[in-house]
C-alpha positions as CSV (number, residue, x, y, z in Angstrom):
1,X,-21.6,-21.1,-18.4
2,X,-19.4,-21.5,-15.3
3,X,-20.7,-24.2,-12.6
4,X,-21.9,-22.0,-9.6
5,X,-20.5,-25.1,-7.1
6,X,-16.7,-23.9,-7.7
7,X,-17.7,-20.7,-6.3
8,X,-19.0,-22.6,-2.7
9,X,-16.7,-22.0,0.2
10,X,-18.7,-24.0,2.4
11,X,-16.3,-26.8,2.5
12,X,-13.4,-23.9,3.7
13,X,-15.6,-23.1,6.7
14,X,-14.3,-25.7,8.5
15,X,-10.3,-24.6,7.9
16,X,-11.4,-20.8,8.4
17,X,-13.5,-21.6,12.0
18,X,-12.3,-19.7,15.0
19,X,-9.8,-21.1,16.9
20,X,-10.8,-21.8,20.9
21,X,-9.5,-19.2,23.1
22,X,-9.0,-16.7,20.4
23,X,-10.1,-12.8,21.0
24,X,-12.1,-10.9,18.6
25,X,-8.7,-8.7,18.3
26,X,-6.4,-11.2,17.1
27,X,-9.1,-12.9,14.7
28,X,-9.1,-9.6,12.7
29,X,-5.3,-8.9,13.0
30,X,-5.0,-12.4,11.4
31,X,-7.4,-12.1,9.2
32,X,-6.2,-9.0,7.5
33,X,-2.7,-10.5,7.5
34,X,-4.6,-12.7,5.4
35,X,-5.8,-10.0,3.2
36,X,-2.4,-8.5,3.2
37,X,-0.6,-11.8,1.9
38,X,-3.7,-12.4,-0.5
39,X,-3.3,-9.1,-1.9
40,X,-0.1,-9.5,-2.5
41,X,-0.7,-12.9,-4.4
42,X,-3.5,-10.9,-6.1
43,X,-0.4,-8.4,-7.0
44,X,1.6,-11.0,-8.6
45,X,-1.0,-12.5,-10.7
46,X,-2.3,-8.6,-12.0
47,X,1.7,-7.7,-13.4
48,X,1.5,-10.4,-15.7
49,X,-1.5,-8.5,-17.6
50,X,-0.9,-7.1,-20.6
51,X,-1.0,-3.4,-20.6
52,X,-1.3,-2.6,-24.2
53,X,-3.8,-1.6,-26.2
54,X,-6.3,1.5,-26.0
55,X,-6.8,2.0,-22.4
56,X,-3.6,0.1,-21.0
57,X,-1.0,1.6,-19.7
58,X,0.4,4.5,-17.6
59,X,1.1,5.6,-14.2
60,X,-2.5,5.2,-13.0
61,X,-2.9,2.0,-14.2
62,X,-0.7,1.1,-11.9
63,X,-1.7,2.4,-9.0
64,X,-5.6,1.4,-9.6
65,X,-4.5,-1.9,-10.2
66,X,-2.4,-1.9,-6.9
67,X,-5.7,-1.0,-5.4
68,X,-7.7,-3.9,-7.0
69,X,-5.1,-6.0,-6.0
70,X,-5.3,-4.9,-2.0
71,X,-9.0,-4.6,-2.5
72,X,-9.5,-8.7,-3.9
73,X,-6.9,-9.8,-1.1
74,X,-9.2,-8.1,1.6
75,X,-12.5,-9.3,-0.1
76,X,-11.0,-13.4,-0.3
77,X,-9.9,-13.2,3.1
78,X,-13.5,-11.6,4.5
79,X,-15.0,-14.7,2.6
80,X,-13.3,-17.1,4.0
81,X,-9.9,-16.9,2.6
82,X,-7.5,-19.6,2.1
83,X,-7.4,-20.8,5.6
84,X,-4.5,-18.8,6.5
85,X,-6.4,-17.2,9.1
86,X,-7.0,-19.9,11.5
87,X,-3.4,-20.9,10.8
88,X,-2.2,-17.1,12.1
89,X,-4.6,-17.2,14.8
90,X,-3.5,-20.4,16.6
91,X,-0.1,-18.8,16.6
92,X,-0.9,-15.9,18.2
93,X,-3.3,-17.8,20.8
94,X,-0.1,-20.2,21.3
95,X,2.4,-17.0,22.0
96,X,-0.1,-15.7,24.8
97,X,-1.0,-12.4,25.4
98,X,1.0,-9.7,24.8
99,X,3.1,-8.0,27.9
C-alpha cells in the first residue's frame, strides 16, 4: 500500500506562497506557465509508454494522451506545483507593470 505522506504538499506551500506585491493577473499567468511546462514534462514521460497491445495504438491515442498530459500539468500546478510559480511570479513583479 502506498504511504499517504508522499502525497502531502504541505511542505511546497511555503515555495508556492504568493509573492508580495504580486496581482491576482500575474499569479495565474505564472501559474499556468507552470501548467504549460509541467504538461510538457507530463508529455515527455507519456511517449516512453508502450503502445502495444489490445487497445494501444493509433492516431487517437495520441491525441488523448496529449490531453492527459496538458490536463496532469494543469492539475500539478493548481496543487501546488513544483514551485515554479512563485519563481515566474517574482520575475514578472521585478519587470514592473506592463506599458
Amino acid at each position: 500500500m502506498t504511504d499517504p505522506a508522499i502525497f502531502d504538499i504541505a511542505p511546497q506551500r511555503a515555495l508556492t506562497a504568493p509573492v508580495a506585491g504580486g496581482t491576482d493577473a500575474g499569479a495565474d499567468a505564472a501559474e499556468q506557465f507552470e501548467g504549460l511546462v509541467v504538461g510538457e514534462l507530463a508529455k515527455l514521460m507519456v511517449s516512453t509508454l508502450p503502445t502495444d497491445g489490445p487497445f494501444g495504438g493509433g492516431h487517437a491515442e495520441g491525441i488523448y494522451r496529449g490531453l492527459m498530459a496538458e490536463h496532469m500539468g494543469a492539475g500539478i500546478a493548481a496543487r501546488g506545483g513544483l514551485g515554479l510559480a512563485p519563481a515566474v511570479m517574482d520575475q514578472l513583479v521585478r519587470m514592473g507593470p506592463a506599458a
